[in-house]
C-alpha atoms as a printed R data frame, in Angstrom:
    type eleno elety resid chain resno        x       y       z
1   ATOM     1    CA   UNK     A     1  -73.240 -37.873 115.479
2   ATOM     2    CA   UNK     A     2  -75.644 -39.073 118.193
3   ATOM     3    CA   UNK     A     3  -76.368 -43.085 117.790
4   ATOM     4    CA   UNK     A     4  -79.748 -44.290 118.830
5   ATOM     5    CA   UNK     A     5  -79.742 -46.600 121.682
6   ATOM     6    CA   UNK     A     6  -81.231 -49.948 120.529
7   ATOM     7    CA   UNK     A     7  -83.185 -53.265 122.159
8   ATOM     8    CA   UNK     A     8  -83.288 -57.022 120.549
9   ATOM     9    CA   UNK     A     9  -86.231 -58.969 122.151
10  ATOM    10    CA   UNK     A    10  -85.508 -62.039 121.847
11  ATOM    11    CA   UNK     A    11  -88.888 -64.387 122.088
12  ATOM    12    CA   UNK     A    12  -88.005 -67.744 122.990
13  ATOM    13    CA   UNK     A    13  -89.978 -70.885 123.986
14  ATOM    14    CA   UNK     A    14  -93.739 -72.246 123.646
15  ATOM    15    CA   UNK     A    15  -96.445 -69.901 122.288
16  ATOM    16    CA   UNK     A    16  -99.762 -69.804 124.121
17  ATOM    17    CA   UNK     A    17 -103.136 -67.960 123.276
18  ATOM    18    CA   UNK     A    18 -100.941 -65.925 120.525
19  ATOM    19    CA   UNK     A    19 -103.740 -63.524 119.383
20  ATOM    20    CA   UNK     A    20 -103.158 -61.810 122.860
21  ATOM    21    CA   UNK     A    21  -99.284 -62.347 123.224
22  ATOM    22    CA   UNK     A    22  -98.524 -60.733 119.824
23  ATOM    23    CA   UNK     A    23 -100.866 -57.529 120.797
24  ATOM    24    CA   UNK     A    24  -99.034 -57.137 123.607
25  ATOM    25    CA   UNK     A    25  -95.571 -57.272 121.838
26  ATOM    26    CA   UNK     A    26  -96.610 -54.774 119.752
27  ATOM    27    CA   UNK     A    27  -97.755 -52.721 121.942
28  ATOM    28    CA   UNK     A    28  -94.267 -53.198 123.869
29  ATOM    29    CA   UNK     A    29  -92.420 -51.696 120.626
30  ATOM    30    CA   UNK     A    30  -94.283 -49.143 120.560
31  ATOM    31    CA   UNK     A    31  -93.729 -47.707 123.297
32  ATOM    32    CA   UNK     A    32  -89.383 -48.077 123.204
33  ATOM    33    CA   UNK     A    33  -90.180 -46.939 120.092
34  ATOM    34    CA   UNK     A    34  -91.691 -43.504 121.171
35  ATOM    35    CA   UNK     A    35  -88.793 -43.590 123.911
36  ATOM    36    CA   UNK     A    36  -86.636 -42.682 121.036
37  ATOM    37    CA   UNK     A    37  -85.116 -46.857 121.474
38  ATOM    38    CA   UNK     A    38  -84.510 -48.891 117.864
39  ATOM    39    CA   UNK     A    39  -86.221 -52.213 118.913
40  ATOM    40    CA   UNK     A    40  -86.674 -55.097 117.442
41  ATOM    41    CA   UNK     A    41  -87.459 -58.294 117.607
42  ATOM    42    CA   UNK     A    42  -86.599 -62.188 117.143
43  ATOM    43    CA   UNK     A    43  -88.286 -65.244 117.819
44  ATOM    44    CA   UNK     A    44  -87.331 -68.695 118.359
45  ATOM    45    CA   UNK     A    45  -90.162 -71.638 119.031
46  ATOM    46    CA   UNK     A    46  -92.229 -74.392 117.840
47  ATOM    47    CA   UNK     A    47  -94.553 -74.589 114.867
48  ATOM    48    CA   UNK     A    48  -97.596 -75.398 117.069
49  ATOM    49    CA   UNK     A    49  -99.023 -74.082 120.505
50  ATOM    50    CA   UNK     A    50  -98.180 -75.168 123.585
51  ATOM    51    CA   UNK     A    51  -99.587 -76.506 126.661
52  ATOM    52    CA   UNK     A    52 -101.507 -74.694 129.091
53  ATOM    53    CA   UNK     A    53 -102.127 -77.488 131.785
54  ATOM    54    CA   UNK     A    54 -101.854 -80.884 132.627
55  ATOM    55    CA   UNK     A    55 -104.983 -81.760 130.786
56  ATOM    56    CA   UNK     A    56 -103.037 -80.737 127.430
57  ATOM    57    CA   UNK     A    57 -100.355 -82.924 127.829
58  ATOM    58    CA   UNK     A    58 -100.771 -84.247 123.883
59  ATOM    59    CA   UNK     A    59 -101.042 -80.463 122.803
60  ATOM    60    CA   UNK     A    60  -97.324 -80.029 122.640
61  ATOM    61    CA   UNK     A    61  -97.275 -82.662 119.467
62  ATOM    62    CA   UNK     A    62 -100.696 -82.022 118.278
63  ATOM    63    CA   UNK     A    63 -101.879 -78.908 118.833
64  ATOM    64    CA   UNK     A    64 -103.308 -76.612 116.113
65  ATOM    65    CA   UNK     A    65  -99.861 -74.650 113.646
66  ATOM    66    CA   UNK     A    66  -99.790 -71.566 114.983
67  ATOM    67    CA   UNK     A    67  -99.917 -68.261 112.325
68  ATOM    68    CA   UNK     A    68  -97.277 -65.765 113.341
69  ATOM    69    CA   UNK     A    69  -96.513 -62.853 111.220
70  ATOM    70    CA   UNK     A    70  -93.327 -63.336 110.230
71  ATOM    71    CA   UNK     A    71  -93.088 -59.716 109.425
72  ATOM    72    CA   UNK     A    72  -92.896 -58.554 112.649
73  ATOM    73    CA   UNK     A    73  -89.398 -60.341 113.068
74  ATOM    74    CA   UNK     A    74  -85.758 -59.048 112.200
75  ATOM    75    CA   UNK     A    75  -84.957 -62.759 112.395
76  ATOM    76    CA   UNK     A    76  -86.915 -66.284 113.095
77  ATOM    77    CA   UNK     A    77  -86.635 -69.838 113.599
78  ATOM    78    CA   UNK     A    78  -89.866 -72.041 113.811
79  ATOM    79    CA   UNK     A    79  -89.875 -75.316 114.226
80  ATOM    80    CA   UNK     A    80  -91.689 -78.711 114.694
81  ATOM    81    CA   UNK     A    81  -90.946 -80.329 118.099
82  ATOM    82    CA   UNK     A    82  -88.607 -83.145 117.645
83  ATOM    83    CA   UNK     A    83  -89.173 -86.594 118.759
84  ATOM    84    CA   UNK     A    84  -86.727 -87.764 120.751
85  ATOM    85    CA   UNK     A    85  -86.715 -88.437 123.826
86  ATOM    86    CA   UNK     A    86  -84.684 -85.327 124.990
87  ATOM    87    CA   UNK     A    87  -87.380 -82.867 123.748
88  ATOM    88    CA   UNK     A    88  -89.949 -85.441 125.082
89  ATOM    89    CA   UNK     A    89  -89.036 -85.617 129.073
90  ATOM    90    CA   UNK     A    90  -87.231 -82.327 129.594
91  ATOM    91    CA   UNK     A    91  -89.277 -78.953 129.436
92  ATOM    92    CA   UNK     A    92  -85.742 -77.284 130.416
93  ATOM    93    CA   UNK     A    93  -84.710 -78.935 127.221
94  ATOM    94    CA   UNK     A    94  -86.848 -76.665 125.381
95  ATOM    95    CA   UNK     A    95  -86.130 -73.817 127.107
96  ATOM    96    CA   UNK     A    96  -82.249 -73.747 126.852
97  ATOM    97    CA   UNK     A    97  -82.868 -75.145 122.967
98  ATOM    98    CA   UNK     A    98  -84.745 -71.742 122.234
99  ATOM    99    CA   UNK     A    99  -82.762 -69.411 124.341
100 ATOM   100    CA   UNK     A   100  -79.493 -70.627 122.322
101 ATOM   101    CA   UNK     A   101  -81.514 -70.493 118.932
102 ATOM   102    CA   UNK     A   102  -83.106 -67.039 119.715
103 ATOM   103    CA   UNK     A   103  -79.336 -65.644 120.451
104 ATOM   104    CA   UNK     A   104  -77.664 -67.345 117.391
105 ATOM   105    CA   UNK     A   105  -80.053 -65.722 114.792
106 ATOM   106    CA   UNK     A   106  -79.306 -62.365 117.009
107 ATOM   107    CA   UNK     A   107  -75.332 -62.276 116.678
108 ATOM   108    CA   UNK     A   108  -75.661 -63.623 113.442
109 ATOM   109    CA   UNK     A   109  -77.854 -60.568 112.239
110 ATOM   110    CA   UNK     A   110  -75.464 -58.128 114.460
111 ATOM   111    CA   UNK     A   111  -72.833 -59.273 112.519
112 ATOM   112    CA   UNK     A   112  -74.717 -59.059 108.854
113 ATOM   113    CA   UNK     A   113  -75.826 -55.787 109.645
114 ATOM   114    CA   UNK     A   114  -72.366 -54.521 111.779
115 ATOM   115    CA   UNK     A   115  -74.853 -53.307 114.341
116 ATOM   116    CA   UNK     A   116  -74.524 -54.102 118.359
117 ATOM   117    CA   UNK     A   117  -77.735 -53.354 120.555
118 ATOM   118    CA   UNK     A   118  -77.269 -51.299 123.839
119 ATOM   119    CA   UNK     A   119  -79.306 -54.296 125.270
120 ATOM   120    CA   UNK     A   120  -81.548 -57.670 124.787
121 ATOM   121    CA   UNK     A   121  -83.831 -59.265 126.660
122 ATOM   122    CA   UNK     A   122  -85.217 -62.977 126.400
123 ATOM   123    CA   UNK     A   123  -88.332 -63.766 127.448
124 ATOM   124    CA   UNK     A   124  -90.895 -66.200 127.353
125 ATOM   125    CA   UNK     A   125  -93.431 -65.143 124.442
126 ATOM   126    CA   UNK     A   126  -96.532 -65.206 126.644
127 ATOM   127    CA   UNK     A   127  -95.157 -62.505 129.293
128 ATOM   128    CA   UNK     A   128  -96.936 -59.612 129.978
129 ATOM   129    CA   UNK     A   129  -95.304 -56.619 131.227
130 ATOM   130    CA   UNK     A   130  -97.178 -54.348 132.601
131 ATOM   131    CA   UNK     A   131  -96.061 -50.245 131.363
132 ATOM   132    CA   UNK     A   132  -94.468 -49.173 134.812
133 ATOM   133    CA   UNK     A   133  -91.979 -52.035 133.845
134 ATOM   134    CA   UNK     A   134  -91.417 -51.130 130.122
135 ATOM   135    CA   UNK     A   135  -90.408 -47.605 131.577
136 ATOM   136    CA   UNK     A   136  -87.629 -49.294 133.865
137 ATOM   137    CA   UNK     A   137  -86.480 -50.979 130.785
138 ATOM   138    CA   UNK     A   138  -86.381 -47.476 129.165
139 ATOM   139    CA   UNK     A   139  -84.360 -45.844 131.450
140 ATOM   140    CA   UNK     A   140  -81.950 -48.254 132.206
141 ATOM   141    CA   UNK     A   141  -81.274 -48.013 128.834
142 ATOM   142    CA   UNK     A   142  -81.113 -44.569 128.237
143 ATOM   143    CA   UNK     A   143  -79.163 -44.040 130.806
144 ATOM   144    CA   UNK     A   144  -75.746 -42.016 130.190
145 ATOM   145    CA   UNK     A   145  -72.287 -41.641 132.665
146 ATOM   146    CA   UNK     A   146  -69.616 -44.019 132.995
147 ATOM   147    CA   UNK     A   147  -71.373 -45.803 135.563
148 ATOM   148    CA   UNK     A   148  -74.770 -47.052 134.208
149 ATOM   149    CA   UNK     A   149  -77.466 -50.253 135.097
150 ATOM   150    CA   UNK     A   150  -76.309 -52.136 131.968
151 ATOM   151    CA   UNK     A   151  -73.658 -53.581 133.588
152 ATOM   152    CA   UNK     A   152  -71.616 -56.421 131.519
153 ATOM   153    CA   UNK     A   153  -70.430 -58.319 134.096
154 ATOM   154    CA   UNK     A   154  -74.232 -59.245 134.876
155 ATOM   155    CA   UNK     A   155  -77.870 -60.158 133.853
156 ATOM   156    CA   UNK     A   156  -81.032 -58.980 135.306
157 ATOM   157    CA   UNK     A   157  -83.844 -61.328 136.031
158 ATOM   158    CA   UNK     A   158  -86.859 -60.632 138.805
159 ATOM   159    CA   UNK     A   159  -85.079 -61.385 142.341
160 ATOM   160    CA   UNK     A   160  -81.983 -62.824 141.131
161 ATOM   161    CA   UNK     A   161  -80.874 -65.812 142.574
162 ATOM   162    CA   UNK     A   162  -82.428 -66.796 145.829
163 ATOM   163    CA   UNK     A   163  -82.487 -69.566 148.288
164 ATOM   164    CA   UNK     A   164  -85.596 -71.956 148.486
165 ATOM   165    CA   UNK     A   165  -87.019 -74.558 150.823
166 ATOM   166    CA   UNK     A   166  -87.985 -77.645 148.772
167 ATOM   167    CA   UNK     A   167  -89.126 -80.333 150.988
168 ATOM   168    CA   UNK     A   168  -87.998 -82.945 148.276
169 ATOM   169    CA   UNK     A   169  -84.173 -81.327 147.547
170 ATOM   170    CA   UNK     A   170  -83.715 -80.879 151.441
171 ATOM   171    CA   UNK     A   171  -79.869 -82.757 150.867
172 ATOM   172    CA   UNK     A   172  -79.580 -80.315 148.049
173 ATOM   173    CA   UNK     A   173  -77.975 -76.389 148.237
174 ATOM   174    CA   UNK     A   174  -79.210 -75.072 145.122
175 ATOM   175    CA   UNK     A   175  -79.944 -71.436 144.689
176 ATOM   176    CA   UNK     A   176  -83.017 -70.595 142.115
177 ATOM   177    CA   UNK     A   177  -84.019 -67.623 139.674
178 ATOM   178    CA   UNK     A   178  -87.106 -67.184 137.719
179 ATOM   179    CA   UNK     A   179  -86.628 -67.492 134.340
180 ATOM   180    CA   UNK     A   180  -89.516 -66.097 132.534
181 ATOM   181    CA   UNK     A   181  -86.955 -63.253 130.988
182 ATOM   182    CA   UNK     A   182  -83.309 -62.365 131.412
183 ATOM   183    CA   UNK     A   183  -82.260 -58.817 130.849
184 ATOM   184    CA   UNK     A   184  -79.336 -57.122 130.233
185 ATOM   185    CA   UNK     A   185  -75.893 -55.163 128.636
186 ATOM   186    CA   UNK     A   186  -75.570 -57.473 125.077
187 ATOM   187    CA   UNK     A   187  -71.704 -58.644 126.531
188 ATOM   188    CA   UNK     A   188  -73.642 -60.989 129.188
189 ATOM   189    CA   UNK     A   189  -75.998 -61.763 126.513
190 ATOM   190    CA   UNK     A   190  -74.207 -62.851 124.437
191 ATOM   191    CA   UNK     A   191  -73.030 -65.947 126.155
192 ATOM   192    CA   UNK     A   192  -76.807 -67.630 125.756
193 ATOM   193    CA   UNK     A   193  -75.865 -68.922 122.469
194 ATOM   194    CA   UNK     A   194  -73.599 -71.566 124.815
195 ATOM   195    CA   UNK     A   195  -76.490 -72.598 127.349
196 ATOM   196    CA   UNK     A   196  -77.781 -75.356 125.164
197 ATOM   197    CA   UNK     A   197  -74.755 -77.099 124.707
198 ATOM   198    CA   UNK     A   198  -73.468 -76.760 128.738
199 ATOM   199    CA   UNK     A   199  -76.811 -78.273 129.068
200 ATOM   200    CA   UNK     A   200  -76.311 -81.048 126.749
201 ATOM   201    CA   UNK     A   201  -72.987 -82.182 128.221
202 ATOM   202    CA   UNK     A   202  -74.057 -81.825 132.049
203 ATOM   203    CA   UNK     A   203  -71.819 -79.043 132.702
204 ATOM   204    CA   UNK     A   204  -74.652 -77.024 134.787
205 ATOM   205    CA   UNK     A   205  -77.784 -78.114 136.010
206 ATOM   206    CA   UNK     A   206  -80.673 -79.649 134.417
207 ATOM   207    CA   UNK     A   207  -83.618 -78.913 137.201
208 ATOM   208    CA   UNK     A   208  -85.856 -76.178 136.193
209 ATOM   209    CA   UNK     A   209  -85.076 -72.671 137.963
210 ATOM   210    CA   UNK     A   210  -81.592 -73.923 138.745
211 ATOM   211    CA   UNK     A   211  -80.146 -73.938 135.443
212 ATOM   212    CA   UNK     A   212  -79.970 -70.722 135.251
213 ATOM   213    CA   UNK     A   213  -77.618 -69.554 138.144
214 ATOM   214    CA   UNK     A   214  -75.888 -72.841 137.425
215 ATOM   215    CA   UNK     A   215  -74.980 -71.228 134.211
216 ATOM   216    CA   UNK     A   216  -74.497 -67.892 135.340
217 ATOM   217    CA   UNK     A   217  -72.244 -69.028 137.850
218 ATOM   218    CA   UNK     A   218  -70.352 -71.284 135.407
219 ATOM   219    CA   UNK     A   219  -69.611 -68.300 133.228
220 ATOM   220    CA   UNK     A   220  -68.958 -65.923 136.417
221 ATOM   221    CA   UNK     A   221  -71.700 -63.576 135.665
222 ATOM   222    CA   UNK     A   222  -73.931 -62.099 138.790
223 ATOM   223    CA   UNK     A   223  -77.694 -62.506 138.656
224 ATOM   224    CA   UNK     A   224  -78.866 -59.369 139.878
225 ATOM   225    CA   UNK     A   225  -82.527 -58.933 140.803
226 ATOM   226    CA   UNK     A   226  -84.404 -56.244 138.965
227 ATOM   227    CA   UNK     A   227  -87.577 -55.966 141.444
228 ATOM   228    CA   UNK     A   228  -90.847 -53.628 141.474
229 ATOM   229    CA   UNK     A   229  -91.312 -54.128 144.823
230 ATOM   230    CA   UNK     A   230  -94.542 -51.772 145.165
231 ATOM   231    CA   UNK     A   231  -95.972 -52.945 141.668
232 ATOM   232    CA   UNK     A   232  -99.021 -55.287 141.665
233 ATOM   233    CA   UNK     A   233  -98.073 -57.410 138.082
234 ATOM   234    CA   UNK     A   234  -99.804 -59.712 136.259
235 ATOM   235    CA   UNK     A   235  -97.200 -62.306 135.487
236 ATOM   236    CA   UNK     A   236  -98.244 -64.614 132.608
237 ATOM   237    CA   UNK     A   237 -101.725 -63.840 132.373
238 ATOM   238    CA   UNK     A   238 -102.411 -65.691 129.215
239 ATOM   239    CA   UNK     A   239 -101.218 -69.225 130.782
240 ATOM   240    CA   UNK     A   240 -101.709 -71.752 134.171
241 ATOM   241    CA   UNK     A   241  -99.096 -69.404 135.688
242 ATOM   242    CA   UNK     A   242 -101.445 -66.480 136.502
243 ATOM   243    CA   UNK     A   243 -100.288 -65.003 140.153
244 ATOM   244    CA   UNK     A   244 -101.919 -61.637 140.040
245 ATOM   245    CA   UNK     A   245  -99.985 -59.806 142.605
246 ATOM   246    CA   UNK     A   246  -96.066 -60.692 141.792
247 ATOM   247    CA   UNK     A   247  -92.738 -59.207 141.411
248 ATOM   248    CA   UNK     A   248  -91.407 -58.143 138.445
């Protein structure tokens, strides 16, 4: 009996200009879908939209409920932002809240439905990917042999982890990673549903792009980079993060 390689896609953080994101997720099934790849997804944010600039600061709190079609979703979790002063002053807060949240309601519906996807991504639910991506996804996934991409001892995410000159952290050796998705065999995966609470007891770092590898390095997993070097991609079109020509 041949078994159907699967994908979870695991949405997690602040929506922004929706109408467009959820096209484009869609549109991202569809074509793993034709691939011959079981996907589905789950989602894991706040009730209303979030901020697109500095000039939004108050949209966080009061910004207009946002409809999502629930539908769509093997598994959700919405929620209002709470008001404490965690949630208030850290964005990496968020991030690490949703990332746990998004990977609990995963396992949890792995283990309901005794399935276990080839692999899961997490990403931030107003990424584009352009198709020339998507088809790297594919066939990484497809992929047969003893020796394959989807490696459990790692995670894929756009360069990895990389050294960076901040004038400011000059005293400081961190190494960064972009974190606008993480990709990757579901073993590695897996251990997301602990990155909230490392966070929350200052067992890895809490300075956005360096809580990653910090956790990745606490859990001895590699970060390896997963780049399109000849690929002009729009990297969060729909928010103040537009770079036009980037790396995926």
């Amino acid at each position: 009996m041949i078994t159907r390689k699967s994908i979870a896609i695991q949405l997690a953080g602040q929506i922004r200009d929706w109408d467009k994101a959820f096209a484009h997720w869609q549109l991202v099934q569809e074509k793993f879908e034709s691939a011959g790849i079981l996907t589905e997804f789950f989602i894991s944010t706040w009730s209303r939209t979030g901020i697109k600039n500095s000039e939004d600061k108050n949209e966080r709190d009061n910004g207009p409920f946002i409809n999502i079609d629930k539908s769509f979703f093997t598994r959700y979790y919405i929620s209002h932002l709470p008001k404490t002063k965690e949630f208030t002053l850290s964005t990496t807060k968020h991030m690490v809240h949703h990332w746990t949240k998004s990977t609990l309601i995963r396992m949890n519906y792995e283990l309901e439905v005794k399935r276990e996807y080839d692999a899961v991504m997490i990403a931030r639910p107003d990424l584009m990917l352009k198709g020339t991506a998507i088809e790297r996804y594919i066939n990484m996934i497809l992929e047969e042999g003893p020796s394959t991409t989807l490696d459990p001892r790692g995670v894929y995410t756009i360069r990895g982890s990389y050294p960076k000159y901040v004038k400011e952290r000059i005293d400081r050796a961190d190494l960064f990673s972009d974190d606008m998705w993480v990709f990757g065999h579901r073993v590695p995966m897996n251990y997301f549903i602990l990155i909230e609470g490392l966070f929350d007891n200052k067992f890895i770092s809490h300075t956005n792009h360096t809580h990653l590898v910090s956790f990745l390095h606490k859990l001895n997993l590699y970060n390896w980079p997963l780049a399109f070097n000849t690929i002009d991609v729009d990297k969060n079109v729909l928010t103040r993060y537009e770079t036009k020509k980037a790396i995926i």
